[in-house]
N, C-alpha and C positions, 0 to 999 in steps of 0.2 A: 126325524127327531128335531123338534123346534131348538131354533139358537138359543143359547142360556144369557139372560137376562143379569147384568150384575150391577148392583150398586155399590157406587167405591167413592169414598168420599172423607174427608177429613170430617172429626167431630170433639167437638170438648167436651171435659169429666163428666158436666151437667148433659150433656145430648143438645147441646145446638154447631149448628153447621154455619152459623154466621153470627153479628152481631146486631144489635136492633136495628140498624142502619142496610142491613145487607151486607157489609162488608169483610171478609176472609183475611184482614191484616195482621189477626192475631195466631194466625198459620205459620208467614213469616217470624215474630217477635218470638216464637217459643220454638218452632222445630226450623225452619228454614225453608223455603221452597228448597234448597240444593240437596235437602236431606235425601240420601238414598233407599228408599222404600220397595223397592222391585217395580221401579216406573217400566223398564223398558221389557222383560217381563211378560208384565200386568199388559203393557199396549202391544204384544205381539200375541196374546190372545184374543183379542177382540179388532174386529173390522168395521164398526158402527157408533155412533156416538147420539147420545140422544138429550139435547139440555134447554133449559128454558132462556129468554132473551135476556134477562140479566148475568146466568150463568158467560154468556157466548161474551156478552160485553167483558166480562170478567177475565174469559180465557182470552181475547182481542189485548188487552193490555200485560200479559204476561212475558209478551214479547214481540219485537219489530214485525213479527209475519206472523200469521195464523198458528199457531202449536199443534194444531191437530189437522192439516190440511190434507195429510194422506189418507185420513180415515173419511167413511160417509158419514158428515153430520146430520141430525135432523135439528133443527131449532124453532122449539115453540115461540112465537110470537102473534101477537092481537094487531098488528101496525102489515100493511102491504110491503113486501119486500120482494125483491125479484132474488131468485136464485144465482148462488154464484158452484162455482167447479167442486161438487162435493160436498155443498150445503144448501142445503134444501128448509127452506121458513114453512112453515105449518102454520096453518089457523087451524085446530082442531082439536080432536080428545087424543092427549098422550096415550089413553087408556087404547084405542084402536090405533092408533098408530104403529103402539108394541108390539100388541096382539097380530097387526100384518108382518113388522119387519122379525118377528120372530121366526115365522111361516117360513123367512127367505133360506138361501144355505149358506154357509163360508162360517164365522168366526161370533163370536159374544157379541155382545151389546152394552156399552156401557153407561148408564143414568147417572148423569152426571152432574145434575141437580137445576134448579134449586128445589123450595119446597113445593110450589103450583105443581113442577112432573113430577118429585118424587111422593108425594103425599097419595094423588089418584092410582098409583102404582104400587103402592103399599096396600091401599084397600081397596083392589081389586087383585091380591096375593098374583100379581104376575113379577116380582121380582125373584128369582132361581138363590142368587148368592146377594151377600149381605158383604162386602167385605168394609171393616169401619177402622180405621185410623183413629185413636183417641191420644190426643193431645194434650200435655199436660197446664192446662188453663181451665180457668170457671169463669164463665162471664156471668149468671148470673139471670138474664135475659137475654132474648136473641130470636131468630129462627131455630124452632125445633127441629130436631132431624124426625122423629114422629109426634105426629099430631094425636084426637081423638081418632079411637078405635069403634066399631062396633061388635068387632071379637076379638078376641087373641089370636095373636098371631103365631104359630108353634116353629119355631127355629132350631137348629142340632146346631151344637159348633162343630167347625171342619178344621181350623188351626188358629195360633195365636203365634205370632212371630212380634218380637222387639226389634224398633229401628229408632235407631237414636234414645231421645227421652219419651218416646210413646209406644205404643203398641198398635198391630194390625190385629184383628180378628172377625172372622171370616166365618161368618154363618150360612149354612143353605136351609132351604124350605123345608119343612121337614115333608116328607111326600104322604100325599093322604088319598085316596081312593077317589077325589073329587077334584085333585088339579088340575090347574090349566097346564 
């Protein structure tokens, strides 16, 4: 049984995941990082982390030491970078990347953004679960959370839980006779 594949990710009313600049500081100004969401949870289901190099810079400043150093990160980046304990730089296709560490065994995978990995893993339907935090803000403009489609993409909801001023909700693939 392949690892399940989850995208989790904070999103405003409109569907963006950031502001036109990249930046996630209207995450803090409306719910809080400290807000209680089932972080701890959420990261004892999964053993894998998988994000692109602005994302990593992102998690790099959220606190003095790495946030995520226990888990295997993968981080996409275009620049030579030497591996360090648990994080591994990729020059490559997120899209096979997935498609290997899913093959692996142990715990989820978590896409952790930005939209370079999560875009190619939308349309090539290997994301499993959808789980989306929406946030109460409208920017307006920004990075989308989905981009152009060439299909529809058929999702079932699985839950919707309230934290704070937002909501979580949590979609899986709908399963079709042709999945990965």
């Amino acid at each position: 049984m392949p690892k399940k594949v989850i995208l989790q990710l904070a999103t405003t009313i409109d569907g963006y995941i950031a502001d036109e600049h990249g930046s996630v500081d209207w995450i803090d100004a409306t719910v809080g990082f400290d807000l209680d969401w089932g972080y701890d949870q959420f990261m004892s289901s999964i053993d894998t982390i998988v994000m692109g190099a602005t994302s990593y810079r992102d998690a790099l400043r959220l606190s003095p030491t790495f946030p995520y150093a226990e888990k295997n990160n993968y981080i996409l980046t275009h620049q030579d970078k030497t591996d360090l304990p648990k994080r591994h730089f990729i020059n490559g296709s997120v899209v096979e990347l997935v498609k290997k560490l899913r093959q692996g065994s142990g715990k989820g995978i978590w896409i952790f953004g930005g939209g370079s990995v999560i875009q190619p893993l939308i349309e090539a339907d290997l994301i499993d679960e959808y789980q989306l935090f929406t946030t109460p803000v409208i920017l307006g403009k920004g990075v989308p959370l989905f981009g152009q489609r060439t299909k529809p993409l058929l999702l079932q909801l699985k839950s919707t839980t309230v934290f704070g001023p937002g909501v979580m909700v949590t979609y899986e693939r709908k399963k079709t006779t042709d999945s990965n």
